[in-house]
C-alpha positions as CSV (number, residue, x, y, z in Angstrom):
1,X,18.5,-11.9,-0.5
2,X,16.2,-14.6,-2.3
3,X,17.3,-12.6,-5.6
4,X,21.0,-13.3,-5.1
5,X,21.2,-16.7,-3.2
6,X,21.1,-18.9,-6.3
7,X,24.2,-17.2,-7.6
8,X,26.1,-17.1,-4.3
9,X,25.4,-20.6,-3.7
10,X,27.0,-21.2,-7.5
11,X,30.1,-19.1,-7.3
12,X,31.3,-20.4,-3.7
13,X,31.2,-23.5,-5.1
14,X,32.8,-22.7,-8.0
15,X,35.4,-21.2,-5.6
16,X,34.9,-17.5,-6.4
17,X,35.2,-14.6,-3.7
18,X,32.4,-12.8,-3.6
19,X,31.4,-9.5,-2.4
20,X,28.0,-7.9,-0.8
21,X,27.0,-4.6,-1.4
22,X,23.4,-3.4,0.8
23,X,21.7,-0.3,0.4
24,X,21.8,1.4,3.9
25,X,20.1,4.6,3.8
26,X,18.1,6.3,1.3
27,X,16.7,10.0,1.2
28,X,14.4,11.9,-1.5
29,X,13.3,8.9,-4.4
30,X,15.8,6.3,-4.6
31,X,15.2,3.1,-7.4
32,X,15.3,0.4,-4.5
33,X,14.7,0.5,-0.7
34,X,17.0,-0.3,2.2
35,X,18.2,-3.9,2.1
36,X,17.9,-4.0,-1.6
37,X,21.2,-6.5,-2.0
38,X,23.4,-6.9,-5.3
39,X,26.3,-9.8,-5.0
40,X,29.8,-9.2,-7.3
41,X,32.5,-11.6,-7.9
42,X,35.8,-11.3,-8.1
43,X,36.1,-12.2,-11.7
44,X,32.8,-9.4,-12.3
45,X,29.9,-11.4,-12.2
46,X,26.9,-9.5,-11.3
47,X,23.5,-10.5,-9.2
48,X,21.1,-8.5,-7.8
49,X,21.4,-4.4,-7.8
50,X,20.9,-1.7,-5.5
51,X,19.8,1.1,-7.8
52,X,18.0,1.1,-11.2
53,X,21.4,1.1,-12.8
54,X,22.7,4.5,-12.0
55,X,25.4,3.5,-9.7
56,X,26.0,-0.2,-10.0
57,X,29.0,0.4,-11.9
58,X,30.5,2.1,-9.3
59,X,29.5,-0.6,-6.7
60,X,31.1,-3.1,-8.9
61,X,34.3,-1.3,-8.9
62,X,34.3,-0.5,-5.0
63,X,33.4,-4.2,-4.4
64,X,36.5,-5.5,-6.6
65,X,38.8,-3.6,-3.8
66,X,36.9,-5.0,-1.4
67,X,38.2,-8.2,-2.4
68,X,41.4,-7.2,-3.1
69,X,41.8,-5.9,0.7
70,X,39.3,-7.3,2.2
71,X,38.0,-3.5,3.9
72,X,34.6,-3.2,3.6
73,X,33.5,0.5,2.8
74,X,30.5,2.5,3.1
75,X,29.5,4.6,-0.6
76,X,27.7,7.4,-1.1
77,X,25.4,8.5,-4.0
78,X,23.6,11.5,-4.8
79,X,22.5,13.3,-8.1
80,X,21.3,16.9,-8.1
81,X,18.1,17.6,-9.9
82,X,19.3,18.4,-13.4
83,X,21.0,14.9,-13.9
84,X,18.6,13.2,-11.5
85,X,16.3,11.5,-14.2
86,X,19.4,10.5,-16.5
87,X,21.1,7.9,-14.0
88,X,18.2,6.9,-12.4
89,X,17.9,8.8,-9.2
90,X,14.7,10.3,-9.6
91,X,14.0,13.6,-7.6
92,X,18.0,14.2,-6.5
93,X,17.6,11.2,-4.2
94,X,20.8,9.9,-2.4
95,X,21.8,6.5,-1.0
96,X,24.1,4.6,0.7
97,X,26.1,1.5,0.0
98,X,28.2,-0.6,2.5
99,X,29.8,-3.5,0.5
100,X,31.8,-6.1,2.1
101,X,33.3,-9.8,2.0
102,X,30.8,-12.3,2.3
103,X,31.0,-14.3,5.5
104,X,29.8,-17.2,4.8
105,X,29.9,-18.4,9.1
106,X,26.8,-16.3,8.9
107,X,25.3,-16.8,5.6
108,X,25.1,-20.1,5.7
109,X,23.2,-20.4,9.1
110,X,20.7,-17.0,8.4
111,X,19.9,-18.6,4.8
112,X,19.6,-22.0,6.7
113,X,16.9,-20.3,8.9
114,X,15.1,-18.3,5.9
115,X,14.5,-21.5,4.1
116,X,13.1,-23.1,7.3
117,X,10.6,-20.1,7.2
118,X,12.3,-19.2,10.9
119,X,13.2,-15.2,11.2
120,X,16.6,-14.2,11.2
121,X,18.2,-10.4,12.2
122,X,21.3,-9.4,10.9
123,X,23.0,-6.7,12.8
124,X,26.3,-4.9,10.8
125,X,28.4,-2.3,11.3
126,X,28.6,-0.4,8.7
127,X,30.1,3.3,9.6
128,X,32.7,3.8,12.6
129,X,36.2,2.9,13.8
130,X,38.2,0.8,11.3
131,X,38.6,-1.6,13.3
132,X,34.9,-2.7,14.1
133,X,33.3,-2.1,10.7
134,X,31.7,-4.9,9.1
135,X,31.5,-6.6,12.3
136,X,28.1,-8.7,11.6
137,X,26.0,-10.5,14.4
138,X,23.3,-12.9,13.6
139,X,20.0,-13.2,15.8
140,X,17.5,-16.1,15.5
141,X,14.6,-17.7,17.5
142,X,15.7,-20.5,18.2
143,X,19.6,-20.7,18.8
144,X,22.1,-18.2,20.2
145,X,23.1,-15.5,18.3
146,X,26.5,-15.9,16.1
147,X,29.2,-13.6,15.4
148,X,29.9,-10.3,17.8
149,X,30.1,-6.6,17.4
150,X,32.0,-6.4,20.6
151,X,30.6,-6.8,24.2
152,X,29.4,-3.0,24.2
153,X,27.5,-3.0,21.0
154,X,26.3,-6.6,21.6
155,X,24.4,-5.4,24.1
156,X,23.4,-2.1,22.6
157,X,21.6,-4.2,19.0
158,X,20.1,-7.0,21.4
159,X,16.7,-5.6,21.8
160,X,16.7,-4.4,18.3
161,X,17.5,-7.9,16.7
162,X,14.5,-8.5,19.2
163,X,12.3,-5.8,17.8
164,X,13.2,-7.2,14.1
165,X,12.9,-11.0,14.7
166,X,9.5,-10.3,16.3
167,X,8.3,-7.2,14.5
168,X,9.9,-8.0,11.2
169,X,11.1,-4.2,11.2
170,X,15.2,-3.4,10.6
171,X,16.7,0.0,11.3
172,X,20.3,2.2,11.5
173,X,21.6,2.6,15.1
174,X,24.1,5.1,15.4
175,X,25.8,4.9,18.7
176,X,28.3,7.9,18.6
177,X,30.1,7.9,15.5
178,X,29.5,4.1,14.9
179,X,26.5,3.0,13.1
180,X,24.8,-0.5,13.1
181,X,22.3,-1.9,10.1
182,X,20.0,-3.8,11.9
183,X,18.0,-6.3,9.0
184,X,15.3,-7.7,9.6
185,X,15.1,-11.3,7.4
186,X,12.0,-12.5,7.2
187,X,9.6,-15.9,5.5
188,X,7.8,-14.8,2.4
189,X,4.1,-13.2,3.1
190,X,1.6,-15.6,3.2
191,X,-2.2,-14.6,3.2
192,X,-4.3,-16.9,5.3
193,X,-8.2,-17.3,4.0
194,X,-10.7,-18.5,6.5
195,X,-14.0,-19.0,4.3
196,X,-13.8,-20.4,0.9
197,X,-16.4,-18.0,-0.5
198,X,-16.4,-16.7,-3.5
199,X,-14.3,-13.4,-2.6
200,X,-12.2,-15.6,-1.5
201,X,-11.6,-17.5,-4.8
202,X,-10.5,-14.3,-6.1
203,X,-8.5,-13.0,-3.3
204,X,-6.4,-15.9,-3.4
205,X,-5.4,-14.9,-7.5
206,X,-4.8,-11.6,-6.3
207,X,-2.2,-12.2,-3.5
208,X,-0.2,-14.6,-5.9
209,X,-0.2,-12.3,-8.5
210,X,1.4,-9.9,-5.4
211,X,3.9,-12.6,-4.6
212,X,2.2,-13.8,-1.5
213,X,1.4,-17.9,-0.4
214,X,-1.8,-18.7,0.0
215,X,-3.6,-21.3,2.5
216,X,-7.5,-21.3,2.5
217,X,-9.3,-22.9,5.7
218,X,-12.7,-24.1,6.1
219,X,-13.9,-27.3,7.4
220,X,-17.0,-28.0,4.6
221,X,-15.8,-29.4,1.8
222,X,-18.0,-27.8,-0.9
223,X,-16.5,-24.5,0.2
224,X,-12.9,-25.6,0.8
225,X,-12.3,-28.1,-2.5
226,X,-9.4,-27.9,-4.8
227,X,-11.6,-28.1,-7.8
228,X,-12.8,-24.6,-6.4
229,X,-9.1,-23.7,-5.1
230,X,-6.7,-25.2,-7.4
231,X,-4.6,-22.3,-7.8
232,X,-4.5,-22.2,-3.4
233,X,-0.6,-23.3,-1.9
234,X,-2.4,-24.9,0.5
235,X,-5.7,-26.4,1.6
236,X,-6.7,-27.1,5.4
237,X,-10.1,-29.0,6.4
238,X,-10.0,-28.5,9.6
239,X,-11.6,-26.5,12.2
240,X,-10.7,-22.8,11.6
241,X,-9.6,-22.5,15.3
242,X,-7.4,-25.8,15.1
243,X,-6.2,-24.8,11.3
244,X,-4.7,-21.5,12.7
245,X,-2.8,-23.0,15.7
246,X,-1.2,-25.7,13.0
247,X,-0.5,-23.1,10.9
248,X,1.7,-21.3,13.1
249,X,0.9,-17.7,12.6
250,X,3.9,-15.3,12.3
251,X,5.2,-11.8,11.6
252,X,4.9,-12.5,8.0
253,X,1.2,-13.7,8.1
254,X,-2.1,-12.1,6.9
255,X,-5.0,-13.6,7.8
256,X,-8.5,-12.7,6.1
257,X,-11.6,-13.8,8.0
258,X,-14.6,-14.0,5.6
259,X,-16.9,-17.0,6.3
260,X,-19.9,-14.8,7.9
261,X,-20.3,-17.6,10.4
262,X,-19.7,-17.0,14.0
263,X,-19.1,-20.8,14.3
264,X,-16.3,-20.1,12.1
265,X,-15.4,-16.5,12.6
266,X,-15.2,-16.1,16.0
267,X,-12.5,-19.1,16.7
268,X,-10.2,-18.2,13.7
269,X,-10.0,-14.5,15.6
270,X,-9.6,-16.0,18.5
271,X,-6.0,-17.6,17.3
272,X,-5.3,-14.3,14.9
273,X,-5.7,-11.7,17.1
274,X,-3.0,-12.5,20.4
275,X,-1.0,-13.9,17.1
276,X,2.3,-12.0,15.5
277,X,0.2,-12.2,12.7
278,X,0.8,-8.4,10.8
279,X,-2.7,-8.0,9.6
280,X,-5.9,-9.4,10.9
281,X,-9.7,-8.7,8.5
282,X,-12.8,-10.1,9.2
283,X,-15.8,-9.9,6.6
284,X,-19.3,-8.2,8.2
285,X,-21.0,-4.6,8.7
286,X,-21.4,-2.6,11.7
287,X,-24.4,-4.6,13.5
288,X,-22.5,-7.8,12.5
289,X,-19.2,-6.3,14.0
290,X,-20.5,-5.3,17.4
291,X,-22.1,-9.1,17.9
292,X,-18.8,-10.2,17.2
293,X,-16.8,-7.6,19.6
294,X,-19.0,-9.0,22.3
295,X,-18.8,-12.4,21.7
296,X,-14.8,-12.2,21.6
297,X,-14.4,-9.9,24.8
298,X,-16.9,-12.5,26.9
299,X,-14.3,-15.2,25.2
300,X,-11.1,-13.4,26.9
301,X,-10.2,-11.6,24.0
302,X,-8.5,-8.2,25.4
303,X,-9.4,-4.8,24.0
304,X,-5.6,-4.3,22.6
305,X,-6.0,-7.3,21.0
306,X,-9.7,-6.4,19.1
307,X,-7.9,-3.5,18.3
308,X,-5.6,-4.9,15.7
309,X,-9.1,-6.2,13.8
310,X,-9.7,-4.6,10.5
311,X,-13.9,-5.0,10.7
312,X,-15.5,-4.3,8.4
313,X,-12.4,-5.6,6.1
314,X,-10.9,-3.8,3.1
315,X,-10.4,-0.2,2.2
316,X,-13.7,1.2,1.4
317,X,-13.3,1.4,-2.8
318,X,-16.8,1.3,-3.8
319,X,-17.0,-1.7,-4.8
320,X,-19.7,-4.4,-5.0
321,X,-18.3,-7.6,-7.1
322,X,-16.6,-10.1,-5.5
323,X,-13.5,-9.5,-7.5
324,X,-13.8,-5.5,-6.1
325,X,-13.3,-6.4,-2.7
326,X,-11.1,-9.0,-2.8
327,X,-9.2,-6.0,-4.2
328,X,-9.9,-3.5,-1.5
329,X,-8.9,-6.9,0.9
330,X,-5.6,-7.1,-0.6
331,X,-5.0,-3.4,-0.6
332,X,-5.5,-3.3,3.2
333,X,-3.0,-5.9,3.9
334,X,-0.3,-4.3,1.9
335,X,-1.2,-1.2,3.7
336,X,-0.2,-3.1,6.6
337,X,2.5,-4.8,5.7
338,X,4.4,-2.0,4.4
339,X,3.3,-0.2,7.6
340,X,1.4,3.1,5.7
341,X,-1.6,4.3,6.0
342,X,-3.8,4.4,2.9
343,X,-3.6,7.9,1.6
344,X,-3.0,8.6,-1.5
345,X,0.7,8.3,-3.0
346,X,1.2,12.3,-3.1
347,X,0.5,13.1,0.2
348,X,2.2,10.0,1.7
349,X,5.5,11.1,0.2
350,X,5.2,14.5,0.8
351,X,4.8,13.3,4.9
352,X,7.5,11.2,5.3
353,X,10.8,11.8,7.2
354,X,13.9,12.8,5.5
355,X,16.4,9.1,5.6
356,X,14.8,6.6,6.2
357,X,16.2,3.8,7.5
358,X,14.0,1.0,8.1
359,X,13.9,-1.9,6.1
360,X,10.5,-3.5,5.2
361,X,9.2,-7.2,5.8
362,X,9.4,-7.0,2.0
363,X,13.1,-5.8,1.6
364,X,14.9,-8.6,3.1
365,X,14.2,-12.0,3.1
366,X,16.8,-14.6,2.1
């Protein structure tokens, strides 16, 4: 949503309708992933798409009746092979489109919750009886939710909204022949760096480069300067244990242990691993690992909890330098993030599902 807010926020004041198309389902290779957004007025301004320009014409067209009628409608695109590469849908992919009005009862308040860095789920109908679709329900932590699908479904997308506000993980319900886009809406990925060490310098370059905040902890102040960290978002001095719980650790935090100090280790982990944090790394080889499993577990860490620790940190690339595994760091968490596994690209397409309908941490976020 970031990539279409700016331009919303514009044309309501400037008093223009304005449409929202969302891409619902994919199958095969599609340009852009569910929850990939694209805004259209009703005078034709454009923001945002929802393919690599194959079918946006066609969106733009659909979303001008929209506004005419104000019936939102659910579009489907698919190419065969032969044509595939020529509008963009590489491989004969297909995808779905629902594009409706903008309510602005509930963009207001989920957009109002984004830029508070709170999570937000957005649950829509978008396939069934006329008179339900584009029924929308908004979820949040920390008020009840607004808008209604009707009592029945209500209940049905309650636990889902849960799943996403906690798991920042959106899906497609279908509930007989009515189907519900469950989004989940999410702050932007931060990485959190416990240890300014020299990987760490490096690591933090990296993740900006990838889009994600930065905040680097550590309590000395040779290590944790911002002549050595001036590129950082954020710099905490405190105790790593104490840092953490300020911080707040959510579904849209990485955290990345690498002081080598069990002084400083061991009460960073303590905060990351019962956290909601997706991703938790801590710097050390095997001998150093099992210390440090002891340690935690006499501390009243649980075994599902030491689970979640990737130790010894990074995916094993080889490398030596500083810069190389600050690399295989960063490759780990967007593993995680994205929710693979680390193969290699071939063989993780040629394993997954047929539609997928799941929208990623990454795909949604106001």
């Amino acid at each position: 949503m970031h990539d279409v807010l700016a331009e919303i926020e514009a044309w309501r004041a400037a008093g223009e309708a304005i449409a929202l198309a969302t891409v619902v389902e994919t199958w095969g290779s599609a340009p852009r992933g569910v929850g990939a957004k694209m805004a259209v007025t009703a005078s034709g301004k454009i923001a945002g798409s929802v393919s690599g320009g194959c079918v946006e014409a066609a969106v733009v067209h659909a979303a001008a009746e929209v506004l005419r009628d104000r019936r939102p409608r659910l579009l489907h695109f698919g190419v065969t092979d032969d044509d595939a590469w020529e509008v963009g849908l590489a491989c004969g992919g297909r995808i779905e489109v629902f594009v409706t009005p903008v309510d602005h009862s509930l963009l207001d308040p989920l957009c109002a919750a984004l830029k508070a860095e709170r999570p937000a789920a957005l649950a829509t109908v978008v396939d069934g009886p006329e008179a339900v679709v584009g029924r929308a329900r908004l979820a949040t932590e920390d008020a009840p939710p607004r808008g209604s699908l009707g009592s029945a479904l209500d209940a049905a997308v309650a636990a889902a909204s849960l799943a996403a506000l906690t798991g920042g993980k959106g899906r497609v319900l279908a509930f007989g022949d009515t189907r519900v886009l469950v989004e989940a809406f999410l702050p932007p990925p931060t990485l959190v760096i416990v240890g300014g060490v020299h990987i760490a310098v490096a690591l933090v370059s990296l993740a900006k480069t990838l889009g994600y905040r930065t905040v680097v902890v550590d309590p000395r102040p040779a290590f944790g300067s911002e002549a050595r960290f001036p590129h950082a978002d954020r710099l905490l001095g405190a105790w790593p244990g104490d840092a953490l719980e300020e911080i707040g650790l959510n579904v849209s935090m990485a955290v990345a242990v690498l002081t080598h100090d069990p002084k400083l280790d061991d009460p960073a982990l303590r905060v990351a691993l019962p956290s909601q944090a997706f991703y938790v790394g801590a710097l050390g080889g095997k001998n150093t690992q099992e210390k440090r499993r002891r340690r935690l577990l006499e501390a009243g860490v649980t075994e599902e909890q030491l689970a979640r620790l990737h130790a010894p940190i990074g995916i094993d690339l080889g490398g030596r330098a500083p810069e190389e595994i600050a690399l295989s760091v960063m490759a780990q968490v967007v593993v995680a993030r994205n929710g693979r596994t680390g193969s290699t690209a071939t063989a993780d397409r040629a394993a997954r599902p047929g539609p997928t309908g799941g929208t990623s941490p990454a795909s949604s976020s106001c």
